[in-house]
C-alpha positions as a Markdown table, in Angstrom:
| # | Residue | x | y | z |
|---|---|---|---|---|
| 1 | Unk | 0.0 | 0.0 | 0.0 |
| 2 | Unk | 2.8 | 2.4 | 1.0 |
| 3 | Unk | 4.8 | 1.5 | -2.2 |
| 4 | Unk | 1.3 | 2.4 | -4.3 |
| 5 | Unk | 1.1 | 5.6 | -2.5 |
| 6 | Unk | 4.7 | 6.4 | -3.5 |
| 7 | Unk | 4.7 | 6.0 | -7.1 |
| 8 | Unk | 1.1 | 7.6 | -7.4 |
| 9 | Unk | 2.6 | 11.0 | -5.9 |
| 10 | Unk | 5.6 | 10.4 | -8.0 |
| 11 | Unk | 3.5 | 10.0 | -10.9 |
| 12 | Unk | 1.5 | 13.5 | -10.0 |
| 13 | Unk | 4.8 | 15.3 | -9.3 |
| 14 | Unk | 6.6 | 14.0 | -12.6 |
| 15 | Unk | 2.9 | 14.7 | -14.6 |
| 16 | Unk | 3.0 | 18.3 | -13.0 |
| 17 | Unk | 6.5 | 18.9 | -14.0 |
| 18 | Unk | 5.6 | 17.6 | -17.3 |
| 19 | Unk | 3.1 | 20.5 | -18.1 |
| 20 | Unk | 4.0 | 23.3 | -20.7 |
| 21 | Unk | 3.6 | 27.2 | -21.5 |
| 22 | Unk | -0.3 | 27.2 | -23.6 |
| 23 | Unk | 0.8 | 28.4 | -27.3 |
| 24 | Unk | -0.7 | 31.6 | -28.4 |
| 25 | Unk | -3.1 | 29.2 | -30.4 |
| 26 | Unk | -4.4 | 27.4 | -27.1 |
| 27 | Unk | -5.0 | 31.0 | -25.9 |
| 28 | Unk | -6.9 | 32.4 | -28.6 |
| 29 | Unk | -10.8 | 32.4 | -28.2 |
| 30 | Unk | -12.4 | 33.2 | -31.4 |
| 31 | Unk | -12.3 | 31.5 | -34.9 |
| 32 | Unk | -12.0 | 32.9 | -38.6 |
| 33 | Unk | -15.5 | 33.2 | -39.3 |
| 34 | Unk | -17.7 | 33.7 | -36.3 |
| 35 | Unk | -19.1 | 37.1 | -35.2 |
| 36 | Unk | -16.6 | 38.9 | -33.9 |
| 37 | Unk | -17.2 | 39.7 | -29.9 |
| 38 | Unk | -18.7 | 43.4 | -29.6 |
| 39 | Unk | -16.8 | 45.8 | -27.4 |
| 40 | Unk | -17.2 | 49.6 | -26.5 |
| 41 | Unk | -13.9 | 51.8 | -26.1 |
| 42 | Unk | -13.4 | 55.3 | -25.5 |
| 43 | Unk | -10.1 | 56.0 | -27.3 |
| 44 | Unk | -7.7 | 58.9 | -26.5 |
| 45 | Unk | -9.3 | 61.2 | -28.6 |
| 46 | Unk | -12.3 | 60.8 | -26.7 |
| 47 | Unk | -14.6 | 59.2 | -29.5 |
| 48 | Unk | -16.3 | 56.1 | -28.3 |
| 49 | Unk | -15.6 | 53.2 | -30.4 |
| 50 | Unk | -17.8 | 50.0 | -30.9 |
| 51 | Unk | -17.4 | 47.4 | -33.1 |
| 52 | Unk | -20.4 | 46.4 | -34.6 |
| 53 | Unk | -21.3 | 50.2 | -34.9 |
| 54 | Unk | -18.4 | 49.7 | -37.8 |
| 55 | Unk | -20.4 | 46.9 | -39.9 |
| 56 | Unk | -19.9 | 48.0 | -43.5 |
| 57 | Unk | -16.0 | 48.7 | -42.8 |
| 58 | Unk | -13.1 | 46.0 | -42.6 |
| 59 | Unk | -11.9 | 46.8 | -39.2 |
| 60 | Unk | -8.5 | 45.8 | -37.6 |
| 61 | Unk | -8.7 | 45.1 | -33.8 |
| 62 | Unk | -4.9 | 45.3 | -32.5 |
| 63 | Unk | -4.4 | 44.1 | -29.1 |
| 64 | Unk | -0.6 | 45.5 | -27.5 |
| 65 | Unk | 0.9 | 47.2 | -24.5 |
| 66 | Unk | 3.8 | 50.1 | -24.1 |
| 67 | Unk | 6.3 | 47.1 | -22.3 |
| 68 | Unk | 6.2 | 44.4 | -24.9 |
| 69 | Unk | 9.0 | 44.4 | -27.6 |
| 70 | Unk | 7.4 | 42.6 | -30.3 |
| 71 | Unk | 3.9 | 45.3 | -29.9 |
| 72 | Unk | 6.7 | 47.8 | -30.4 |
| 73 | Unk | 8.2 | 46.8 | -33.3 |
| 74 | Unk | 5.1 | 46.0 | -35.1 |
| 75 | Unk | 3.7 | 49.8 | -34.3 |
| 76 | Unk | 5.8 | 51.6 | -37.4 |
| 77 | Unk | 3.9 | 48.6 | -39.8 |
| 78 | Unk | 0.9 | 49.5 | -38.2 |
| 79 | Unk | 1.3 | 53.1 | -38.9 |
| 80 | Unk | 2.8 | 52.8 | -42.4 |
| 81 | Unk | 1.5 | 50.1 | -43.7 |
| 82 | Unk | -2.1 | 49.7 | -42.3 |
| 83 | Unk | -3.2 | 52.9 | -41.2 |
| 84 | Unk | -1.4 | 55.0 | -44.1 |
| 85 | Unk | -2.5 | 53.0 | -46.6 |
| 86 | Unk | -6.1 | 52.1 | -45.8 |
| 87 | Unk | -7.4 | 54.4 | -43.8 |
| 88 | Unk | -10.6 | 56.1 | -44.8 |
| 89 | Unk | -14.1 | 55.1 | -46.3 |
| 90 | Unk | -14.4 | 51.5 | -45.6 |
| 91 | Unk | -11.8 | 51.2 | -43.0 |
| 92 | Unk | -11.3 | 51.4 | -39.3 |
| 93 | Unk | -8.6 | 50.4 | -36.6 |
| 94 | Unk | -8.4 | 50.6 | -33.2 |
| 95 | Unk | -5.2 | 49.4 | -31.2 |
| 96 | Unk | -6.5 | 48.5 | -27.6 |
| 97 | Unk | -3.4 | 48.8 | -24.7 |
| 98 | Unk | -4.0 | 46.1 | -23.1 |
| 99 | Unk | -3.7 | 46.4 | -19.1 |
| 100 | Unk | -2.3 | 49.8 | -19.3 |
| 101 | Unk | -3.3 | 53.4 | -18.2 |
| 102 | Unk | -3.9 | 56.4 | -20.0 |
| 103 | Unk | -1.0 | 58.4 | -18.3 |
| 104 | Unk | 1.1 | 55.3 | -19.5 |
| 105 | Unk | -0.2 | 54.7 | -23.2 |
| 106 | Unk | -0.6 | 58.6 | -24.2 |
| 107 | Unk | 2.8 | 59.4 | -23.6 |
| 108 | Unk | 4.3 | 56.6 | -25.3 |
| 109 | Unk | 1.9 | 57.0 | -28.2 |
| 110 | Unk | 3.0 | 60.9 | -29.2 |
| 111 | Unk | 6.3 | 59.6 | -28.4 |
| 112 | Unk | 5.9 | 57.2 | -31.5 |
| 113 | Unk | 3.8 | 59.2 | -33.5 |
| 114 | Unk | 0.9 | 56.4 | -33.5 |
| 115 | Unk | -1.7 | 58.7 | -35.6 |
| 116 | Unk | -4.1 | 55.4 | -35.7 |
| 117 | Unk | -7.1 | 55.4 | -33.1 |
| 118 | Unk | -5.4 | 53.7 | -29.9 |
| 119 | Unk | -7.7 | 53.5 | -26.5 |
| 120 | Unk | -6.6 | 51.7 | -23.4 |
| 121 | Unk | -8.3 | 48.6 | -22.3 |
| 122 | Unk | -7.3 | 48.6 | -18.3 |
| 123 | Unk | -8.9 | 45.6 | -17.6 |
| 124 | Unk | -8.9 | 43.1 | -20.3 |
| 125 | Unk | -12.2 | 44.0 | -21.1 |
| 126 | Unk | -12.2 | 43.5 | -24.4 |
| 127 | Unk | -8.8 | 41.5 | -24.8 |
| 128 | Unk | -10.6 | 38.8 | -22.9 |
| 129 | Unk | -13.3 | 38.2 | -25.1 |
| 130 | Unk | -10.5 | 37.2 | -27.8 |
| 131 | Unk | -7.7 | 35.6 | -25.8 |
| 132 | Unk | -6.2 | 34.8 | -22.8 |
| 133 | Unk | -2.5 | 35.7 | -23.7 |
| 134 | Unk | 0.0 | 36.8 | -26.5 |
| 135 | Unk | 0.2 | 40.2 | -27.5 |
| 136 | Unk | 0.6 | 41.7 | -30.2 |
| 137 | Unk | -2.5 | 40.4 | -31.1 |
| 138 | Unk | -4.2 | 41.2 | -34.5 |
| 139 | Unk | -7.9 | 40.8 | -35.5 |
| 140 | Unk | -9.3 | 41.6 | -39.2 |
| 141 | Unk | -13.1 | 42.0 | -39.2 |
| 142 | Unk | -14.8 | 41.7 | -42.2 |
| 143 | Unk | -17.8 | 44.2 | -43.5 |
| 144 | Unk | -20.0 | 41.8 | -42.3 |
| 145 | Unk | -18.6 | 41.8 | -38.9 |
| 146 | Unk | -17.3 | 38.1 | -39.0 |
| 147 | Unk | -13.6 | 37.4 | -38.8 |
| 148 | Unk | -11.8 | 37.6 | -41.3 |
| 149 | Unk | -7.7 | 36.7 | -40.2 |
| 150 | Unk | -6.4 | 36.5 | -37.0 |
| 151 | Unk | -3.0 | 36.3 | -35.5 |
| 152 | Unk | -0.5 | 36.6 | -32.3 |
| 153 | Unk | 2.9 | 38.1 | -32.1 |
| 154 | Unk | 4.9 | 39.8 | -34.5 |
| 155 | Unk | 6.1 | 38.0 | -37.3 |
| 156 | Unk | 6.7 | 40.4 | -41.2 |
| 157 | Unk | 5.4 | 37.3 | -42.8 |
| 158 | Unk | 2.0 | 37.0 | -40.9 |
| 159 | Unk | 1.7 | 40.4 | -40.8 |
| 160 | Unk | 2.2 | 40.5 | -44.6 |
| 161 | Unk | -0.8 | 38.1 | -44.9 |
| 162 | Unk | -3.0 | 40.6 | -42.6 |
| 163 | Unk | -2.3 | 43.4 | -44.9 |
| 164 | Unk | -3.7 | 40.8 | -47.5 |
| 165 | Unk | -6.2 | 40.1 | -45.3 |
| 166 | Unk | -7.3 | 44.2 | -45.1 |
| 167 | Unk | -7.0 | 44.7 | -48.3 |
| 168 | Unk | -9.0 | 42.1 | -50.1 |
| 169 | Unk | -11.8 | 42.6 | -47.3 |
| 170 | Unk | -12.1 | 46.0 | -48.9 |
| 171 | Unk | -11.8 | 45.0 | -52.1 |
| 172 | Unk | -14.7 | 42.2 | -51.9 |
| 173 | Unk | -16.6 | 45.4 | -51.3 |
């Protein structure tokens, strides 16, 4: 009996050493073509911003905070070639700091000349109706308000496929 007892708790010890990190996949919530999850922001501007008021526009969600390197080297793609290049009828973008302040995220966002709607979501508000980890986080809503492409982290070849993504959303009109 003792013996039994002994290689059961070595068995849970070894099983609990065993366990790994989730991936980003394993953490994501939503799926390329379901309803994307409604949220309301109020972004730095002061304009509130809710998603399915923006049905008839492709819409990029981005999901990032001031303290992660990868959100911070995918912000001058985001700027140049996202916001730059589609912004305006039949496009909107809002970057959502995720667990961050607005005396935090404001600075940091003149600071990189972020000219793309960002609003802070303090409280994984929104973030958590997507995912439970991995920033950068990306989210392409179609006209219909479905998803459209979804990814996590920074990577130039994903994000290549996301600017794919925006652009043929707008181009199924």
């Amino acid at each position: 009996m003792r013996r039994a007892c002994l290689a059961l708790t070595l068995l849970a010890v070894l099983a609990g050493c065993a366990q790994r990190e989730p991936t980003p996949e394993e953490t994501t919530l939503t799926v390329s073509g379901q309803v994307a999850p409604d949220f309301t922001v109020t972004t730095l501007a002061g304009e509130r911003f809710t998603l399915s008021e923006q049905r008839g526009k492709v819409v990029l969600v981005n999901f990032w905070a001031t303290w992660c390197p990868p959100c911070r080297e995918e912000i001058p793609h985001l700027e140049a070639q996202v916001w730059q290049r589609f912004s305006g009828e039949g496009f909107a973008m809002v970057a959502l700091a995720r667990e961050e302040d607005e005396a935090t995220v404001r600075p940091f966002v003149a600071a990189n000349r972020m000219s793309f709607p960002v609003a802070v979501d303090a409280e994984r508000g929104a973030f958590s109706l997507y995912a439970e980890a991995y920033i950068p986080r990306n989210v392409v809503v179609g006209r219909d308000g479905t998803i459209l492409f979804q990814s996590s982290g920074y990577d130039e070849g994903v994000f290549a496929e996301m600017v794919q993504a925006i652009a043929a959303g707008l181009a199924a009109g």
